[in-house]
N, C-alpha and C positions, 0 to 999 in steps of 0.2 A: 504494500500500500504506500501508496509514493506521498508530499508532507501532501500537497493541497488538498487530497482527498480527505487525509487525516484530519487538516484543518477545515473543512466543510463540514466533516461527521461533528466535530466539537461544539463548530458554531451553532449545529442543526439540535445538538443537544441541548445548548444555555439556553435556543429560543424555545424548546420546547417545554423545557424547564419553567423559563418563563411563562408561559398561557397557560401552565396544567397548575399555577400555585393555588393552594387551598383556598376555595370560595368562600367561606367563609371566614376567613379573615378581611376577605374585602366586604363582608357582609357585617361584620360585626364594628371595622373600622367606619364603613358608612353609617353604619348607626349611632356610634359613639361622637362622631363629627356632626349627626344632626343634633344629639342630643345637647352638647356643648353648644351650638347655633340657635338651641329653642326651638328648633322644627320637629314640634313631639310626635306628629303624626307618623313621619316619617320615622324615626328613632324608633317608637313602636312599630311598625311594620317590620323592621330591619330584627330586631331583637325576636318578634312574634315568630318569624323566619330563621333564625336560629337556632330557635326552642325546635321547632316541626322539623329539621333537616339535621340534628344533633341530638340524637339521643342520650350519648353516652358524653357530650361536648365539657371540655374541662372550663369552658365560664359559664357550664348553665347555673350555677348558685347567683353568680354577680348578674346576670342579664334577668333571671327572676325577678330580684330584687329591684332592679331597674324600673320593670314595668311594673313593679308596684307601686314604686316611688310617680311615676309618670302619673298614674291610676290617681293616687290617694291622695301626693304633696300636690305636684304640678294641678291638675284637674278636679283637685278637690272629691274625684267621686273615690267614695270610700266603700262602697257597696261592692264597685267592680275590682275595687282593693280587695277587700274582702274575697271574690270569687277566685280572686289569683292567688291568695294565701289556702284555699282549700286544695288548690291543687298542687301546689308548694307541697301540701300537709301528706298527701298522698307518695310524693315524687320522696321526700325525703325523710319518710318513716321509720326508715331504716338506721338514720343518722342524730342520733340521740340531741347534740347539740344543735343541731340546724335545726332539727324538729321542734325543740325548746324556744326556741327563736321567734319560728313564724306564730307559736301559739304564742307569745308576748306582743308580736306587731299584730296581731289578730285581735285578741282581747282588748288591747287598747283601743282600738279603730271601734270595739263595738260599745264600748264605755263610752266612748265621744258619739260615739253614734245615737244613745242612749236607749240599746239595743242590749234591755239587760237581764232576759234571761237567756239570749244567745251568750252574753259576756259570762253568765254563771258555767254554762256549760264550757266555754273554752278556759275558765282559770281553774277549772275542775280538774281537766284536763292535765294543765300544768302542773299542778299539785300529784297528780300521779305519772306524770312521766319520766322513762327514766335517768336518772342520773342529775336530778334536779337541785340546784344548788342554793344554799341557804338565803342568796338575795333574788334569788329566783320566788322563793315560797314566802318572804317576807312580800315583794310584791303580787303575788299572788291573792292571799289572804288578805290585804287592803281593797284592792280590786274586786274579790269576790263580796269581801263584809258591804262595798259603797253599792253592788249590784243590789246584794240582799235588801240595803236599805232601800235603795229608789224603787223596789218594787213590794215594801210596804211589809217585806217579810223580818219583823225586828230583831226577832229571835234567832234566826240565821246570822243577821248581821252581828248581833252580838256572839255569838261561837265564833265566829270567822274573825271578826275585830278582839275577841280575847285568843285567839293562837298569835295572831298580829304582834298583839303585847308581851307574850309569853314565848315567844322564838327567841333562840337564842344568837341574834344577830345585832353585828357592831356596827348599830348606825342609832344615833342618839334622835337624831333630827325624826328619823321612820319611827321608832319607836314612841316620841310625842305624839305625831299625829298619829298612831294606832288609837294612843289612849286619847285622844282628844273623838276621834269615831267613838270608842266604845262608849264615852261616856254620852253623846247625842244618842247612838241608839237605846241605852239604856233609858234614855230623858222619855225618846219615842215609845217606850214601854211601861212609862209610868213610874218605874221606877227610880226615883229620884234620887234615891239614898245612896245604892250604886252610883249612880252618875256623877252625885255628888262628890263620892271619895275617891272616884277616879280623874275628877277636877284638879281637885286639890292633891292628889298626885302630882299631874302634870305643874303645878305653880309651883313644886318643891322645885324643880329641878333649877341650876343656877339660869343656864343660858336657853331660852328657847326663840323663837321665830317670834318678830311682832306682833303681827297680823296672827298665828294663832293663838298667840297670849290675850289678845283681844277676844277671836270669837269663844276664849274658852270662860274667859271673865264674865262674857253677853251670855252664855248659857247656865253660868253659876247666877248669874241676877235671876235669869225667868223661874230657874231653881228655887232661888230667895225668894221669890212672888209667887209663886204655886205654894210653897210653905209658908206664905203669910209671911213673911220679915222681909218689910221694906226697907227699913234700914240697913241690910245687910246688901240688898238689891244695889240702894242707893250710891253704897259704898263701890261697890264692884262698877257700876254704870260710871260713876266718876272717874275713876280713874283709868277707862280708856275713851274719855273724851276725847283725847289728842291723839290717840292711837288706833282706833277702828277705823275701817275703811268707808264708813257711811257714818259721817259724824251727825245727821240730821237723827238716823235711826235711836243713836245715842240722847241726844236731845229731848224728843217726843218723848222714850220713853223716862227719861228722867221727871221730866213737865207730868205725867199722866202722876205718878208715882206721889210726887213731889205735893200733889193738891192738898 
């Protein structure tokens, strides 16, 4: 074989080289360039197409996620979020930490959504799945206890807002507002004496949040005024005049109180 020939075979190889390179990389770089430009439409088509011609494709975790992000953040629709996390849920069953994942982005879309006995079943969920990790189940049990509340079920919320309290997890901040829930669902139950001593819990501690220092002082007042001691109300109502977030609500009720 004399050179020129040899050197035609080469060059016939680089070009073939060239044309046969994986389509999908042109498919996924054209997506990832819409998606950076804003042109969502296109970004999902490109990604949608990737998923259907890549079964086994080493970015189907990140291009998932993508179009969920398009779905949920970009487009606001959180339904069709939702419908892409189910099938997430399916695809990656298998993988205990990913699986863990989408029922946390799942859950929470149905809390915001205020879609909250679907929200009970997926933090249900996460509480039994495996390999679940202890700020996994601290959020969990908040999540499930604020379900239970908004759908009037008190008593759940309170089992589910007392493991909240009672996990053994290092976050000071989670752990106040546990007991700041348990003691409103307790309040939503009547019972006042619980709620009460889980109030004054939360006041013991040195450092907490403003804002819930506030709403927890506004529920020890309505506490004071269901037990008849306006005085004590009065007291509690005072001193987050300057610090609640609706200083008028503060007011009123001081004025009604105060007659």
């Amino acid at each position: 074989m004399n050179r020129s020939v040899l050197l035609l075979l080469v060059m016939i190889t680089i070009l073939v080289s060239g044309c046969t390179q994986p389509e999908t990389e042109d498919v996924l770089s054209r997506a990832r360039k819409a998606f950076i430009n804003k042109e969502y439409t296109d970004a999902e088509q490109g990604y949608q197409r990737y998923l259907r011609e890549n079964d086994n494709g080493a970015e189907r975790w990140r291009v998932w996620n993508r179009l969920v992000e398009i779905s949920g953040t970009v487009r606001g629709n959180k339904s069709r979020a939702i419908e892409l996390l189910d099938a997430m849920l399916l695809e990656y069953s298998g993988e205990p930490a990913r699986y863990r994942k989408i029922l946390i982005n799942k859950g929470t879309m149905l809390i915001e959504l205020g879609l909250w006995s679907d929200a009970v079943t997926a933090w249900s969920q996460l509480l039994s799945a495996p390999g679940v990790l202890i700020e996994e189940e601290a959020n969990a049990y908040a999540n499930l206890g604020k379900a239970y509340l908004m759908r009037g079920e008190y008593g759940l919320a309170v089992d589910a807002f007392k493991d909240c309290r009672e996990l053994d997890y290092n976050d000071e901040t989670h752990k106040q507002l546990c007991i700041y829930e348990l003691a409103q669902a307790y309040a939503y139950l009547g019972n006042h004496l619980e709620a009460e001593q889980n109030l004054n819990v939360l006041l013991q501690y040195e450092t907490v949040e403003v804002t819930l220092m506030a709403r927890a002082k506004l529920l020890l007042a309505d506490i004071y005024e269901q037990q008849e001691q306006p005085e004590k109300a009065i007291a509690m109502l005072k001193e987050i005049q300057d610090t609640y977030p609706n200083p008028r609500v503060v007011e009123f009720r001081l004025k009604n109180l105060q007659r």
